[in-house]
C-alpha positions in Angstrom: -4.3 -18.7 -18.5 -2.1 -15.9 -18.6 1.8 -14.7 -19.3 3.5 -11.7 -19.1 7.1 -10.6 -19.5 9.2 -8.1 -17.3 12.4 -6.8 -18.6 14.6 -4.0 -17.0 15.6 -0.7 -19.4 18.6 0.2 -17.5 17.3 2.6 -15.2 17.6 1.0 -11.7 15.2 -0.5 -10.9 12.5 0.2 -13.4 11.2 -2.5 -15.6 8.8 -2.7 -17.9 6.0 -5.5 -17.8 4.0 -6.5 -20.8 2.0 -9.7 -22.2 2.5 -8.7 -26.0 -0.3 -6.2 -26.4 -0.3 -4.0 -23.2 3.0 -3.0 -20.7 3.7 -1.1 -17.7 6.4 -0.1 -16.0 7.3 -1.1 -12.4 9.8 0.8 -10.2 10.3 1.3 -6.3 9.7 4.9 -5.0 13.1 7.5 -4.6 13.1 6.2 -0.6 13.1 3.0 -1.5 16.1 3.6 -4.4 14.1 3.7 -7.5 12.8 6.9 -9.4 8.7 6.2 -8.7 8.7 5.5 -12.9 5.6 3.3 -12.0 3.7 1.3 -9.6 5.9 -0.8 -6.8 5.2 -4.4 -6.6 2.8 -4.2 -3.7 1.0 -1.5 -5.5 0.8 -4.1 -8.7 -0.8 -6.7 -6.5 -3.5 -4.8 -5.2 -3.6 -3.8 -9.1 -4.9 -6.7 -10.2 -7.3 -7.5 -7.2 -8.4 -3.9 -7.7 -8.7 -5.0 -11.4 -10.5 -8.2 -10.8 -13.1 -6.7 -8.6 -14.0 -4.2 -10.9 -14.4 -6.1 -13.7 -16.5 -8.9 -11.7 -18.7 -6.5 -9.7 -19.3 -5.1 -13.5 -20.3 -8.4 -15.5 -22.3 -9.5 -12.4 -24.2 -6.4 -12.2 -24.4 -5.9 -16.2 -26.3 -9.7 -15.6 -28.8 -8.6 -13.2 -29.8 -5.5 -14.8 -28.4 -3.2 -12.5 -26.8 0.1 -13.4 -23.6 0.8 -10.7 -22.8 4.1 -12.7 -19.0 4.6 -12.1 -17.8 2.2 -10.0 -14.5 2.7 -7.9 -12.6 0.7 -5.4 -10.1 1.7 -2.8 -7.8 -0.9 -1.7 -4.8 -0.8 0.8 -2.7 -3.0 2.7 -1.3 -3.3 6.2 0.1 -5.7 8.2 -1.4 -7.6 10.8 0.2 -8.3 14.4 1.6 -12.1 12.7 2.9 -9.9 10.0 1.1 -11.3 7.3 -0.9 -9.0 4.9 -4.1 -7.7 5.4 -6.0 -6.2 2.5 -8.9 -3.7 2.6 -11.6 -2.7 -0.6 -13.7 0.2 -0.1 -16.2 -0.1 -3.3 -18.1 3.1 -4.5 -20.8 3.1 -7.2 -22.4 6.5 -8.0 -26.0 5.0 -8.9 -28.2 4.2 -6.1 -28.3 0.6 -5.3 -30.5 -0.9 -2.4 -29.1 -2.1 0.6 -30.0 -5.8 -0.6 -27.8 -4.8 -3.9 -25.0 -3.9 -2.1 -24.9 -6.8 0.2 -24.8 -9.0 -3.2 -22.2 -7.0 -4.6 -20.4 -8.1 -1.9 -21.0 -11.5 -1.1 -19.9 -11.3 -4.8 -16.1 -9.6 -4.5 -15.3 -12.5 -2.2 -15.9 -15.4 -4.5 -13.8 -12.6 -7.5 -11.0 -15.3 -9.3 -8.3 -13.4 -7.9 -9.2 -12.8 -4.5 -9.8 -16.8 -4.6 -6.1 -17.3 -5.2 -4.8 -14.4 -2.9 -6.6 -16.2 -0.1 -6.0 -19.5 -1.1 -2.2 -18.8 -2.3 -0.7 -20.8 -5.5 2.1 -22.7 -6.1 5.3 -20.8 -7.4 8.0 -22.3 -9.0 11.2 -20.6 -10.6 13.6 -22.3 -13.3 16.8 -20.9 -15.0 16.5 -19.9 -18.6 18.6 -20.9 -21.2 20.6 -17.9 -22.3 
């Protein structure tokens, strides 16, 4: 499905991220140690759900016809009184879409592949490499 590669270049804790044709870098911020070289980890996962919804809201919209004109989404995350993470999209399009288009749009970001496995969660396993 997908594979990417993250290797560190020496400086703390910056690493660089890549799946053979793109990369980015990932660091912590100074108060956290690092020298803010790139996006932290959290900032990474709401990345790619950031990413996902986009890209869905995009083809699905494409399909019916309807012109969103730039789209932009907001996310953030907090914390919730059990302590587990709570994520928030504001979505933006600059075209004028009906109130019925919006409500689509998002019935649609829930069902996006990657919100699917954020909710749902995914197995995780770790091995030791050979070198």
């Amino acid at each position: 499905m997908a594979q990417v590669q993250i290797v560190s270049d020496g400086i703390n804790y910056r690493h660089r991220i890549g799946n053979g044709a793109h990369e980015v870098i990932a660091d912590e911020p100074a108060t956290l140690g690092g020298h803010g070289a790139g996006m932290a980890p959290f900032e990474l996962y709401l990345a790619a759900l950031s990413a996902c919804t986009a890209i869905t809201l995009r083809m699905y919209a494409e399909k019916k016809g309807w012109d969103l004109g730039e789209f932009r989404a907001e996310l953030s995350s907090t914390r919730d009184a059990e302590d587990r993470l709570v994520v928030h999209r504001i979505l933006h399009a600059s075209a004028t879409l009906s109130d019925a288009q919006w409500q689509r749009l998002l019935e649609v970001v829930e069902k996006t592949p990657v919100t699917r496995v954020m909710r749902e969660g995914a197995t995780i396993t770790s091995a030791r490499g050979n070198d």
